[in-house]
N, C-alpha and C positions, 0 to 999 in steps of 0.2 A: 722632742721625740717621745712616742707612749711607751713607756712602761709596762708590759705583758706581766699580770699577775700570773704566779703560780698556784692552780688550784688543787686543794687536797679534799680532806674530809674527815671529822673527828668525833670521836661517838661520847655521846654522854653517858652519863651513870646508868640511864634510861634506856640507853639504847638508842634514841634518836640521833640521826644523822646530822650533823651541822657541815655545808659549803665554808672552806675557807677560802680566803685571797690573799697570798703573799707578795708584796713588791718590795724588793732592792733598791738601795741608790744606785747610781752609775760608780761602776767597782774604778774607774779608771779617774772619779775624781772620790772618792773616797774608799783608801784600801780596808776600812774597817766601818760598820758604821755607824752613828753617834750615836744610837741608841734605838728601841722599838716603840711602837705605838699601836696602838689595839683602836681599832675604830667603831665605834657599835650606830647603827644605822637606825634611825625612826620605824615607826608602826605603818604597816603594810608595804614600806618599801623592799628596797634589796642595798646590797653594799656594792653593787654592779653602776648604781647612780654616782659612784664617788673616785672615779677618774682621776678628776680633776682638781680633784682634790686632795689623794693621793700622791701625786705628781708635785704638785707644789712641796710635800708635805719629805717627800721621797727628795728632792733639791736640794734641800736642808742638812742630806744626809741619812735621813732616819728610813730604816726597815718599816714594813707596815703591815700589818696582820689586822682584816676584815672579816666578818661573819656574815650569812642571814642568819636570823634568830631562828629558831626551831617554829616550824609554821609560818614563815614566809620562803621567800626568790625560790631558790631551788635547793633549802633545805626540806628536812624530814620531821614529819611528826602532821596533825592536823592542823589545817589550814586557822590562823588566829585562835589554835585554843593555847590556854598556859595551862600546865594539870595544879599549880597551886602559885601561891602570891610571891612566891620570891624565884621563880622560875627563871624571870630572864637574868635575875641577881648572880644564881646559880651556874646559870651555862656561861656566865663570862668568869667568872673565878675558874670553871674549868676551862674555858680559852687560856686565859692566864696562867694556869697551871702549865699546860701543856707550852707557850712559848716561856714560859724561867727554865723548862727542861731544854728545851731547843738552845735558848742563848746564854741563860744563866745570866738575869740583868734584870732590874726592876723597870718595868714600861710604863710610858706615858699612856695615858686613857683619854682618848676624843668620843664624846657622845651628844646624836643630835637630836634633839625631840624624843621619841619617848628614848632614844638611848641614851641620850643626856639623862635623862631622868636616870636609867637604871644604872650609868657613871653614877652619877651624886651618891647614888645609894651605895655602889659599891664603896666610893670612898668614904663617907660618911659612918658608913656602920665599920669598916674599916676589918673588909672581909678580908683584904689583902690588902700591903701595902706598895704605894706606885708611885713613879717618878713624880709624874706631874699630871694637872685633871683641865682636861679644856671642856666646857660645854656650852653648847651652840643649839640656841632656841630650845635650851630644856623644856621640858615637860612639866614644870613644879608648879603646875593652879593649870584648870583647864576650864573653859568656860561651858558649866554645867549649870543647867536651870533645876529648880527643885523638882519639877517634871520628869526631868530627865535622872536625877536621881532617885526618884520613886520605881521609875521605869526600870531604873537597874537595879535594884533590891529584887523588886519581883520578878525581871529574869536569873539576877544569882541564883534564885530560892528556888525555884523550878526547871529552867533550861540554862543551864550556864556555858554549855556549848553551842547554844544557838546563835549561826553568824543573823548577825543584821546588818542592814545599811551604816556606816559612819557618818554619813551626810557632808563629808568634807568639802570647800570648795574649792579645788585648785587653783582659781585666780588670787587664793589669798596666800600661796607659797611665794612667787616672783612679779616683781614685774614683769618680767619678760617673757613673752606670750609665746614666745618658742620652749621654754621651760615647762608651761603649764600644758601645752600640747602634748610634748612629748612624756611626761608623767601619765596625762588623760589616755597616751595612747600604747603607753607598757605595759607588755602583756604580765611582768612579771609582780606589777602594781594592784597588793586588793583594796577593795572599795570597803571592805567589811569587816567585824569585830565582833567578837561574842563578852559577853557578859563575864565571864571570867579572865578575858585578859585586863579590860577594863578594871575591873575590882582590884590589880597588879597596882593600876595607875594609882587610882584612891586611895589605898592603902601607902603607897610607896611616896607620892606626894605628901601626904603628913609626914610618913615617918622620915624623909630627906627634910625635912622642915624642920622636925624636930631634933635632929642630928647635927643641924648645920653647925652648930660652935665645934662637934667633935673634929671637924676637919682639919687633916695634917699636911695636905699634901701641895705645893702650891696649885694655884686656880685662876683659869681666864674663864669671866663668863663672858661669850658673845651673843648679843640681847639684842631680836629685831621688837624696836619698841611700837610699831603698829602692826603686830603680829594679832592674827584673826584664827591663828589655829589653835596654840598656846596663852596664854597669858599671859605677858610677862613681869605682870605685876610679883607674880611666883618666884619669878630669879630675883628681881629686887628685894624681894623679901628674902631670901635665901643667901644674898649677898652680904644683907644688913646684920644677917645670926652669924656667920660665920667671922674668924680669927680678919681681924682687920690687916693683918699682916700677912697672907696668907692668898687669899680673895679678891680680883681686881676685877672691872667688869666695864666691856663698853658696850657703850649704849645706842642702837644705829635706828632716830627716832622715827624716821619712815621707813624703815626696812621692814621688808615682810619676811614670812619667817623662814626661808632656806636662804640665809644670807651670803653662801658661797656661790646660790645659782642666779643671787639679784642683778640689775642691770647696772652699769657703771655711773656715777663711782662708789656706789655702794657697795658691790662686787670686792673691786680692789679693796676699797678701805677692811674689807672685815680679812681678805687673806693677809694682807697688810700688819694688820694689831694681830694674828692669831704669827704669822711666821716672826714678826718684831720679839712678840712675846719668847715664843721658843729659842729663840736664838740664845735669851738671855739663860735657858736653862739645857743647853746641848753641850754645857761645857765638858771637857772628858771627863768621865769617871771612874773607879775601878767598879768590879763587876762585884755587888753586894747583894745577888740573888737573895731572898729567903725560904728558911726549910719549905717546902709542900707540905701542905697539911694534907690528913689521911681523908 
């Protein structure tokens, strides 16, 4: 059965509008529910692509709260600019703000590609603190040529809202060719990227690199190991810094990198290790919100 989010709308310090999406479990198999999850969605997408994910995730029990980031799907603000480097860091500490006020409970955090990334960072720098950190085809190493970083120096230094092409190629998301069609063919999907969100990434990659031992909070990385969008030499490296006891990480070594929309059984397998994992951390809890900070 789907799951009909409820959608709201939350303003930031800035003033810009962020889409939310809320989904329930089924009240009738769970009268309370086991906890929340903040889902932060990759670059140029929307959080409208994760249904299906949601769903699975919502079976479980858990509440779900989705974004677009400021400058994607049908939020507000310019289209792929960030106005400085810890931008998207920022607008999810205040997503998170606003549901500890709503439930009063520390939430789990799923982030996929660059949202992954900007997960790691939130946990890493340990903006706030949260149940638990799943990330899925992070963003921590990106395959840039020295070209291409010359290229982006001299657009930060000049035009750093200048969208340009990404050159991305959607056959390297899924195998499955109904996936890459329908991505090529949503409207709500950009092709493009300015030089200042980029700079987020650079930056934000080192510094979740360099953070990675600080990490407190348990962690699933899920890693498509022939990933052509990401790296993922970046999660293994990120795996290896961080608390051994803490960090667990699988490894899906032909998966590409939207490994929830792959063909089967690489599909199953990654819902599979992501709901196995949580299972073991939905156990009840009492509710140990922390203060908001101002």
């Amino acid at each position: 059965m789907t799951i009909a989010p409820v959608e709201s709308r939350q303003r930031m310090r800035d003033g810009t509008e962020l889409l939310l999406r809320t989904w329930l479990p089924d009240a009738q198999r769970y009268e309370e529910p086991l906890g929340t999850l903040l889902l932060v969605h990759g670059l140029g997408e929307h959080c409208g692509r994760y249904q299906h994910v949601v769903e699975a995730l919502c079976a479980l029990g858990l509440r779900v709260r989705a974004y677009d980031h400021r400058g994607h799907g049908v939020s507000g603000g310019p289209r792929m600019v960030a106005p400085h480097a810890d931008s998207y860091v920022d607008d999810l500490a205040e997503i998170y703000d606003g549901a500890v006020r709503q439930w009063n409970e520390l939430p789990i955090v799923l982030g996929h590609s660059m949202g992954g990334l900007v997960a790691a960072r939130f946990a890493t720098a340990r903006v706030r603190p949260i149940r638990a950190l799943i990330l899925s085809s992070p963003a921590l190493a990106l395959y840039l040529s020295p070209r291409m970083l010359r290229l982006q120096r001299v657009l930060m230094a000049f035009v750093p809202r200048l969208r340009v092409p990404t050159k991305l190629d959607a056959s390297g998301l899924s195998h499955d060719p109904e996936v890459v069609r329908a991505y090529r063919t949503d409207p709500l999907v950009q092709a493009t990227i300015t030089a200042g969100a980029l700079e987020t990434f650079v930056r934000g990659m080192a510094q979740a690199q360099a953070d990675a031992p600080r990490l407190e909070a348990p962690t699933l990385m899920l890693v498509a190991g022939a990933d052509r969008i990401v790296d993922p030499a970046g999660s293994r490296r990120f795996h290896d810094n961080a608390p051994d006891d803490l960090c667990s990480m699988e490894w899906f070594a032909d998966g590409y990198h939207e490994l929830f929309n792959e063909t089967e059984p690489r599909r199953g397998e990654a819902f599979a290790a992501m709901t196995d994992w949580l299972r073991q951390h939905l156990v009840p809890i009492e509710s140990t919100a922390p203060p908001l900070r101002p």
